[in-house]
VEXTI-93459 format. One record per residue (C-alpha): x, y, z. Coordinates in steps of 0.001 Angstrom, whole numbers, padded with zeros to 6 digits, always signed. Layout:
XYZ ...
//
This chain:
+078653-095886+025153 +079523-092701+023162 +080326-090840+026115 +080881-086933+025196 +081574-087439+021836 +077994-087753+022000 +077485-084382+023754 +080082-082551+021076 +078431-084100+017746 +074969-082862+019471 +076422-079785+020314 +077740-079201+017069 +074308-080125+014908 +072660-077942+017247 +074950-074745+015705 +074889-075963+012570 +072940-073187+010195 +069459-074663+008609 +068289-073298+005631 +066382-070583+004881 +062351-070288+006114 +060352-070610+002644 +057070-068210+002725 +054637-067838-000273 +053103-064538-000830 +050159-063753-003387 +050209-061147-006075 +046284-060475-005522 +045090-057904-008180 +041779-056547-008972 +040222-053183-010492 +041434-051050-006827 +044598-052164-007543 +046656-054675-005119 +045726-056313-002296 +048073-056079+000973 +047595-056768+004735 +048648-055097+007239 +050155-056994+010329 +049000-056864+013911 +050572-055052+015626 +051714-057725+017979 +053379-059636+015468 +056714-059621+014072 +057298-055989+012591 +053488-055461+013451 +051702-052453+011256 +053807-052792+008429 +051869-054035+005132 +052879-057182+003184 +051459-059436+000354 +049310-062168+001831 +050792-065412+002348 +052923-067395+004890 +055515-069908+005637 +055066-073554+004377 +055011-076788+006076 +057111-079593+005918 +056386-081527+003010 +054172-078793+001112 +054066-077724-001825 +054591-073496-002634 +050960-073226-004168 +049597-075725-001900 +050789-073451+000813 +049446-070392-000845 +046443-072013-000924 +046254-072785+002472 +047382-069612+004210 +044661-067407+001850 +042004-069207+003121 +043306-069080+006704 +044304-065725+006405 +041741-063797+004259 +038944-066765+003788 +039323-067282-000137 +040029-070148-001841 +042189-069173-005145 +043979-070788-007972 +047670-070035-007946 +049080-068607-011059 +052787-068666-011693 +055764-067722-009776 +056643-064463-010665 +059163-063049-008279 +061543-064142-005393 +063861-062871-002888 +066040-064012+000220 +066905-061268+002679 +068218-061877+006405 +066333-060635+009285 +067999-060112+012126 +065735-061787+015044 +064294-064573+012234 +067540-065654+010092 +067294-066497+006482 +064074-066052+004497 +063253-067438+001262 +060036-065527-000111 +058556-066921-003350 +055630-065024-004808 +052855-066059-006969 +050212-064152-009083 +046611-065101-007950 +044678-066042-011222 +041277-066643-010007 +039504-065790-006605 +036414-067250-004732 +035096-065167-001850 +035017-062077-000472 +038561-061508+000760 +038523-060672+004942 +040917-059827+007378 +041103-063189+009381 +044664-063428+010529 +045361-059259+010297 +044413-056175+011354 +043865-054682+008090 +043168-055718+004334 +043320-052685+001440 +043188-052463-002435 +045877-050503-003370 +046310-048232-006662 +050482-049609-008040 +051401-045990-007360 +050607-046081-003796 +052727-048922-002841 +056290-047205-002678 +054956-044743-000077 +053610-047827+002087 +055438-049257+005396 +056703-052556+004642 +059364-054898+005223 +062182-054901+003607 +061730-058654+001822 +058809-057171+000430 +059359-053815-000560 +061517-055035-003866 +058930-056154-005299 +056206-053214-004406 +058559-051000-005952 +058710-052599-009010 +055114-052746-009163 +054729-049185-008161 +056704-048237-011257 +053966-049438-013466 +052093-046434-015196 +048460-047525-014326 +046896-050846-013112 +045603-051878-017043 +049446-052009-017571 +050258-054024-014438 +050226-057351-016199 +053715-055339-018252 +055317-055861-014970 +055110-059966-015217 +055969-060665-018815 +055870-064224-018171 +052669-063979-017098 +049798-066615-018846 +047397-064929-020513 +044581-064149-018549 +041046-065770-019014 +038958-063068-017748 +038198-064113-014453 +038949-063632-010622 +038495-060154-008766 
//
């Protein structure tokens, strides 16, 4: 009978810090610029405007996730390109987040706001002047930088080349 050692080693895996949440966001680019949604309002910092995406499930893959939450979320099924930025940063009421994001290479459908209250192109310039959060406003900013959207690919070197297609 473990008696309350069993209580104290339960007590002290329940304390014990997890790692961080992993989310995959999309990079969704077209000829308006980028595409962001903007959060209901009765979510977690609701109104604010993020890259689409979401948190992965145990046991998924990043671009399997990515593929999963677009459809969910806007209704389009996509082919994930590669990774092209990521960040952790520590929210307060959530913990630790681990946000990975992807360029979108190709696009089926006619992206919708499913799972938000809002979807918008948006020209590169626009995006530093947009309410965000702060895990992913590094990355708007350093797309906002970019002179015009024909130079956006500049901003993700490693980027394949591009065969043409998608939005």
């Amino acid at each position: 009978m473990c008696g309350g050692k069993w209580t104290n080693c339960h007590s002290a895996w329940m304390n014990k810090p997890f790692g961080p949440l992993s989310v995959v966001c999309a990079v969704i680019t077209g000829p308006d610029g980028v595409l962001l949604s903007r959060r209901l309002n009765s979510a977690h910092m609701g109104g604010k405007w993020e890259f689409p995406g979401g948190k992965r499930e145990v046991g998924e893959s990043p671009e399997a996730a990515l593929v999963r939450e677009l459809r969910e979320e806007l209704g389009i099924t996509v082919e994930v390109g590669p990774l092209v930025y990521r960040v952790q940063h520590r929210y307060p009421e959530q913990g630790l987040i681990d946000l990975s994001f992807y360029l979108v290479k190709r696009g089926q459908g006619c992206p919708q706001p499913l799972a938000s209250a809002e979807i918008r192109w948006f020209p590169p310039h626009q995006l530093a002047a947009l309410d965000m959060p702060p895990a992913n406003r590094s990355l708007a900013l350093r797309i906002a930088s970019v002179a015009d959207l024909s130079s956006l690919e500049s901003c993700f070197a490693w980027r394949e080349p591009s065969s043409g297609a998608g939005w």
